[in-house]
N, C-alpha and C positions, 0 to 999 in steps of 0.2 A: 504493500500500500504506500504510497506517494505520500511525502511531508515535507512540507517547505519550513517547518521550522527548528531547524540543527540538525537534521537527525543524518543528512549524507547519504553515502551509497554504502556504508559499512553496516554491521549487527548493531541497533540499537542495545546497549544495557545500561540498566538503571536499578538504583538500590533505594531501600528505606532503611534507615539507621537510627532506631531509637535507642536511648537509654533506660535502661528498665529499671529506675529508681522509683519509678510509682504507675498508674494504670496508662492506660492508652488515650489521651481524651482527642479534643477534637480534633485540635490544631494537627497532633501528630496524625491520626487515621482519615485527615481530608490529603497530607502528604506524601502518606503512603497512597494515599488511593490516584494523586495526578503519577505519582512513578508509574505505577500498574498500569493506568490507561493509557501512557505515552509508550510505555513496553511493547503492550500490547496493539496500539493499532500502526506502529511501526514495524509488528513480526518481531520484536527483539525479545530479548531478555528481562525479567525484572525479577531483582535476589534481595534478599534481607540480611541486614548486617544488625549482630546486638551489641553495644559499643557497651561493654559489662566491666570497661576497667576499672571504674568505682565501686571497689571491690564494697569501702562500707556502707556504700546507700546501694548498690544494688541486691535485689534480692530475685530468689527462685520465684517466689510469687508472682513480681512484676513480668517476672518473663514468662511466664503462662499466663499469666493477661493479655500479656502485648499478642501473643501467638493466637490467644483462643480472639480476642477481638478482630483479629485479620482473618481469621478462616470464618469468624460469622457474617464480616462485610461482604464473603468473599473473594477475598485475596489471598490466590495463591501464589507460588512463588516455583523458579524453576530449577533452583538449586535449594540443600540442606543452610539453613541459616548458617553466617560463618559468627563465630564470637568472638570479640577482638582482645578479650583478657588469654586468647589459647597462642597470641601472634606475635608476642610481644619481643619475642626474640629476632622476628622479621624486620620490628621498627627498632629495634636498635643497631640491627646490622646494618639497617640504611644509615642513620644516626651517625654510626662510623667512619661511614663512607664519606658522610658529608663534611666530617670532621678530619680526616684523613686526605681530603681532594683540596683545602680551605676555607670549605662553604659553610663551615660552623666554626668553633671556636669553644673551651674552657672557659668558664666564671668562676672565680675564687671570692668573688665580693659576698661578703657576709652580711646575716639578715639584720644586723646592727648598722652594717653601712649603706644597704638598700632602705633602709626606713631612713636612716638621714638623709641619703637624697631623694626623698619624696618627700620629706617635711620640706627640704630647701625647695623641690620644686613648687610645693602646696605654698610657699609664703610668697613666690614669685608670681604666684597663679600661671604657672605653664603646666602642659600636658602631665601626670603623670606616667613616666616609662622610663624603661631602663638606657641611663645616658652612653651604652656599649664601654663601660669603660677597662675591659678587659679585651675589648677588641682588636687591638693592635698591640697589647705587651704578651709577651714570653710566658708560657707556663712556669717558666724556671722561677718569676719573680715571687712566684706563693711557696708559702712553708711546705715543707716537706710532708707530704701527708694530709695536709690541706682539703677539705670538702671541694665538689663543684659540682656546676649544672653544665648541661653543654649547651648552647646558645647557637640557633641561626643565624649567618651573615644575610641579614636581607638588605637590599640594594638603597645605598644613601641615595643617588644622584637621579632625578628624570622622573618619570611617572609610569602606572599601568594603569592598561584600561582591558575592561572587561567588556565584550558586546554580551552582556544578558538577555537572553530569550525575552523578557519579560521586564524587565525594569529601565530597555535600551545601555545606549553605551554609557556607562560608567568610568569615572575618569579619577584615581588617587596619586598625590603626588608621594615618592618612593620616601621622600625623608620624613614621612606621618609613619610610618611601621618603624617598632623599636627591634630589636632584636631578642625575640623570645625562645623560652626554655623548650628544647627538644626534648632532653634527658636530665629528670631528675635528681638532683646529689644522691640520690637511692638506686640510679642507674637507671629507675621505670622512664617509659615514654608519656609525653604529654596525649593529649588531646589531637593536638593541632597536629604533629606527628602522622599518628598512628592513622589520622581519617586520609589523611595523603597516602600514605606507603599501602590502606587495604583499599583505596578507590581505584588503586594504579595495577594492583595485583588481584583486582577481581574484573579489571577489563572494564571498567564503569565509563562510559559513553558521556552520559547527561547527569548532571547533579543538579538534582530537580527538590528546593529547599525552600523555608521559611526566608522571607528576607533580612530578621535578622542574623541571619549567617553571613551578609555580604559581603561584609567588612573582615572575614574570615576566611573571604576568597584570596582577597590580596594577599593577607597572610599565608596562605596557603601555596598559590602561585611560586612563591621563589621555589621554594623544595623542589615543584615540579620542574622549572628550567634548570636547578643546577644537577640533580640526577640524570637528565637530557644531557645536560655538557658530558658528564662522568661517562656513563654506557650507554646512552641512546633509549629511543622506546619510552620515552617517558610522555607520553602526547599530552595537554591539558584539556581535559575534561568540559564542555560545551556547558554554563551555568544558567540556571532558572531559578530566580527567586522570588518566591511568588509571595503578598501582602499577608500578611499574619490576620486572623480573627478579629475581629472588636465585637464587645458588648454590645446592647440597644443604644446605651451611654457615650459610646463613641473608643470606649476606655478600650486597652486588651482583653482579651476574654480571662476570664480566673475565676475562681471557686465562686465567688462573691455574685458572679452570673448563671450559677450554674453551670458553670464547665467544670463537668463531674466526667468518669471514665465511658467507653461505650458500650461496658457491661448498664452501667445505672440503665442506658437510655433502652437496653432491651430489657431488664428484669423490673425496673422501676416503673419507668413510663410507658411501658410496652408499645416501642417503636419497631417493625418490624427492617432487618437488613438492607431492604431492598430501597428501604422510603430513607434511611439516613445514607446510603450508597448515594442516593440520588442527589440528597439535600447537602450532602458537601460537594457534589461535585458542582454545584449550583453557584455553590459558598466562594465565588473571584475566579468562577468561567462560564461562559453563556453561548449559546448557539441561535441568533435568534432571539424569540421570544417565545422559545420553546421553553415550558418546566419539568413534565415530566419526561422521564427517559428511561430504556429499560438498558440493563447493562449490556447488552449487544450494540445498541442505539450509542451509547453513549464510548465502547472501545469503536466505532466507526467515525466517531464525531470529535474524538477528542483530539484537540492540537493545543503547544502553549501559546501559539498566537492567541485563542481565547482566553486568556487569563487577564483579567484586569492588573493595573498595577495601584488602586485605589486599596484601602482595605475593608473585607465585607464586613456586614454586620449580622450577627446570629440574633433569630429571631424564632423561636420555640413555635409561637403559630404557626410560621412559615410550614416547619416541620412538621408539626402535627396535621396542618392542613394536605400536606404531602403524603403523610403517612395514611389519611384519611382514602387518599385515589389507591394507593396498593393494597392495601386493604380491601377494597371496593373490585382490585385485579387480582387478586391470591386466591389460591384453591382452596374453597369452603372446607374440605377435611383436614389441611395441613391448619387453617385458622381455629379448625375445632379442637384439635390437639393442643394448639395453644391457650385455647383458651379452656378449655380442661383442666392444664395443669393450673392457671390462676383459678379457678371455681373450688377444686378441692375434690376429693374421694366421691362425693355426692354425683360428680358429673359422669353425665354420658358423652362420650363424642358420640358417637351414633346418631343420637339425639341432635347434638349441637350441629355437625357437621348440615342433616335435613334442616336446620333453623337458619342456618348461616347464611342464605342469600337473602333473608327477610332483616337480621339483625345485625350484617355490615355493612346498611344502604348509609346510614349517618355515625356510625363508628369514627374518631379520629383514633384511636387506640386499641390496643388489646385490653387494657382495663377496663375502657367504657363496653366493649365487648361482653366483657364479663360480666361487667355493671348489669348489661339489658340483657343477660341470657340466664343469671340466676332466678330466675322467678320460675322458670324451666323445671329446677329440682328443688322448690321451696317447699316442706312441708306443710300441711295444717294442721293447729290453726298458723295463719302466715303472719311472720310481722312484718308491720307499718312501718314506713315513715311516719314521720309527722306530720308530712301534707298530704300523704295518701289517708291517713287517718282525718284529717281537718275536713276533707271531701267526702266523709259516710258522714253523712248528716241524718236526721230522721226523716227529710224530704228526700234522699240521696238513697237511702235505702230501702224504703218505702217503691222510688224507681225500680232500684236492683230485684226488688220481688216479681214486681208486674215485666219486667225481664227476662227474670226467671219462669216464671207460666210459657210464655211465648217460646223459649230458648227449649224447654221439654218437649214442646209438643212440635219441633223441628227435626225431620228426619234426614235430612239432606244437610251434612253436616260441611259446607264449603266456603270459600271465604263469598262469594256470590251471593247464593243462599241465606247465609246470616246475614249480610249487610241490607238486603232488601226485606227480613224479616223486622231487623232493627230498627231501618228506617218506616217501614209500615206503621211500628208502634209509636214512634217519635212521632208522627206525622196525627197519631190518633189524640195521641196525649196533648199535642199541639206544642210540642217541644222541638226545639233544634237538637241533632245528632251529638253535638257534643256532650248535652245536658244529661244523657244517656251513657255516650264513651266513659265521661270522667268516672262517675264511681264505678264502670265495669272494670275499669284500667286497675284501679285504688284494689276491689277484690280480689282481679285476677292476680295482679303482680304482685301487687302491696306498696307497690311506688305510683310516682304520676307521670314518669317517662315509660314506654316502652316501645314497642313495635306496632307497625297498628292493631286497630283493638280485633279485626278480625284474622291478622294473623296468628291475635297471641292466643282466639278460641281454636283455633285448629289446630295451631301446634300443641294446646294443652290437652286437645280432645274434648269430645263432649262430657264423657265423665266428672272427668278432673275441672273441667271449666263449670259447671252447673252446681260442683262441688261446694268449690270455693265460691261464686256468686249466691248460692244459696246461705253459706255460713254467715255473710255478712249482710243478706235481707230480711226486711222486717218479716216475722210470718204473717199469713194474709189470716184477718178474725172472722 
């Protein structure tokens, strides 16, 4: 498939690379999702990287979240996840190298004399960074034994520019980057390191990122040219960095919004995969003024020339309103099942699955799903709300009776059938149809939402329906 934006005449690959210090939430599962589509309608590759070298905030948990939330978006992937705490001997072999050709450098400066030039820098108000001042003396000049870090020579003189997919050319002058830590006095590799030497060694095409990474590009960039000078093959990577989340408030997205992980939004708000699949890919790319999309639609559709450079804003209606049409296109048995397991032991899918085209017309959730389909296996006597109860009036039930007469002596138990018996008697009594619905709703259900009132007699039966409208009418004297 043809793509005019980065993608060449070579194998598209592209990575997601979270840190599994806590759940999945949005920001990162709408970035794994533009990798996947841009892998995918390119024919390329798209792998996962778990960057786990923060051994003490990372845990096993977070990385079975991260995993089980990509396989529910679904997002697969075409190679085994690589983990970068398994590699670490790789980035320091590069590290060596760099260090060994001139393109790093030892730091003996001690954490006593880095905090005074930061205080000098903070009283001057200039940049805090490190002023290279090991950069051009002798390892010979430090004590014998001496701690160090190893340090990047990144380029004083000129500028880089980056043409990003998505943000256009970007342009940094070379003397803003200070020369940062490769290799920790503990010998570990940074950050900054290790995402260069596994983007290079897993053949990573496009680096397709939050934009605040940008400025991490630069940094990142020298590594790639000076291991180019050393052995060659080191190509720089095509960047995309796409506008981070914001609130309704305009703010970043954070706890404080609800940006909770994208387990909550299926076990909590029962959003179903397909409808937040859709909703972040919504979330700063657009085709049109198309909204919905199925994920066939959307790995056909997807390019980063669509991607705004504005930042979107999440809006829960939006989503639910979305989640409301997939819902409305999901298969009534796989939606019974779900919502089975929200009901409890009481439930039937069976049951539910036959109800389901009646009780996903105005669904935006699986819990309101569940909400309008427990009346289904509610025992008697049934409880009320409180407004289904405020609507059995003694003129309310007093109706429900001369409903009930009518409702036995109907044989033809269909939604047809009832509605024109119903209306008959509305029509006799000199009442409008609703006058009639409301307290059959309040009986049947026990609430004042449901399905219409002649679905909810046929899907309860006649028995069961006559049952419960009987318990809650006056008897006739």
């Amino acid at each position: 498939m043809a793509s005019t934006d980065g993608a060449g005449t070579g194998t598209v690959v592209t990575r997601f690379a979270p840190s599994p210090t806590g759940y999945l939430h949005l920001g990162g599962a709408r970035t794994a999702l533009f990798n996947w589509l841009f892998a995918r309608h390119n024919g390329g590759k798209a792998l996962l990287r778990i960057e786990d070298t923060d051994k003490k905030r990372s845990t096993q948990d977070a990385i079975d979240k991260i995993l089980e939330g990509l396989d529910w978006l679904g997002l697969d992937y075409d190679e085994a996840p690589v983990f970068q705490s398994e590699r670490g001997s790789r980035h320091v072999e590069v590290a060596e190298k760099l260090l060994e050709h001139g393109y790093a450098y030892r730091c003996y400066a001690t954490q006593e004399e880095l905090e005074e030039m930061r205080a000098a820098q903070r009283a001057s108000k200039q940049p805090l960074r490190y002023d290279g001042r090991w950069r051009h003396r002798d390892a010979a000049d430090a004590p014998p034994g001496a701690p160090f870090v190893v340090r990047l020579k990144t380029p004083e003189d000129g500028e880089t520019t980056i043409e990003d997919k998505v943000q256009g050319r970007v342009t940094v002058r070379n003397g803003e980057l200070d020369d940062y830590i490769l290799l920790r006095a503990d010998g570990s590799p940074t950050y900054m390191l290790a995402v260069v030497v596994d983007d290079h060694d897993m053949g990573i095409t496009h680096v397709i990122r939050g934009d605040d990474h940008l400025n991490n590009a630069f940094r990142q960039l020298p590594i790639y040219h000076a291991m180019q000078a050393i052995e060659g093959g080191w190509e720089t990577p095509t960047y995309a960095h796409v506008p981070l989340i914001h609130g309704q408030d305009g703010a970043k997205l954070s706890k404080r919004h609800g940006a909770v992980g994208v387990e909550a939004y299926r076990d909590e708000m029962g959003v179903l995969p397909e409808a937040l699949f859709n909703y972040l890919l919504r979330l700063g790319w657009g085709h049109g003024d198309q909204e919905e999309f199925t994920k066939q639609q959307a790995i056909e559709l997807f390019t980063l020339e669509g991607v705004g450079k504005s930042a979107s804003r999440f809006d829960t209606k939006k989503l639910l309103n979305l989640n409301g049409f997939h819902i409305r296109e999901a298969d009534n048995t796989r939606l019974a099942h779900l919502v089975a397991d929200k009901i409890g032991p009481s439930a039937d899918a069976a049951v539910l699955a036959e109800a389901m085209p009646v009780l996903k017309v105005r669904a935006r959730d699986i819990n309101e799903l569940a909400e309008g389909a427990a009346f289904l296996f509610s025992k008697r006597p049934l409880q009320m709300t409180e407004k289904a109860a405020a609507l059995l009036t003694d003129d309310a039930r007093a109706i429900l009776a001369k409903i009930s007469a009518v409702l036995h002596a109907e044989n033809d138990w269909t939604i047809e059938a009832l509605e024109a018996t119903t209306k008959q008697l509305a029509e006799s009594l000199e009442l409008g149809l609703g006058k009639l619905a409301q307290p059959m709703r309040a009986a049947l259900t026990g609430t004042t939402t449901s399905p219409g009132i002649f679905d909810v007699l046929v899907l309860l039966g006649r028995e069961e329906s006559l049952a419960r409208i009987d318990a809650q009418a006056t008897p006739s004297e």
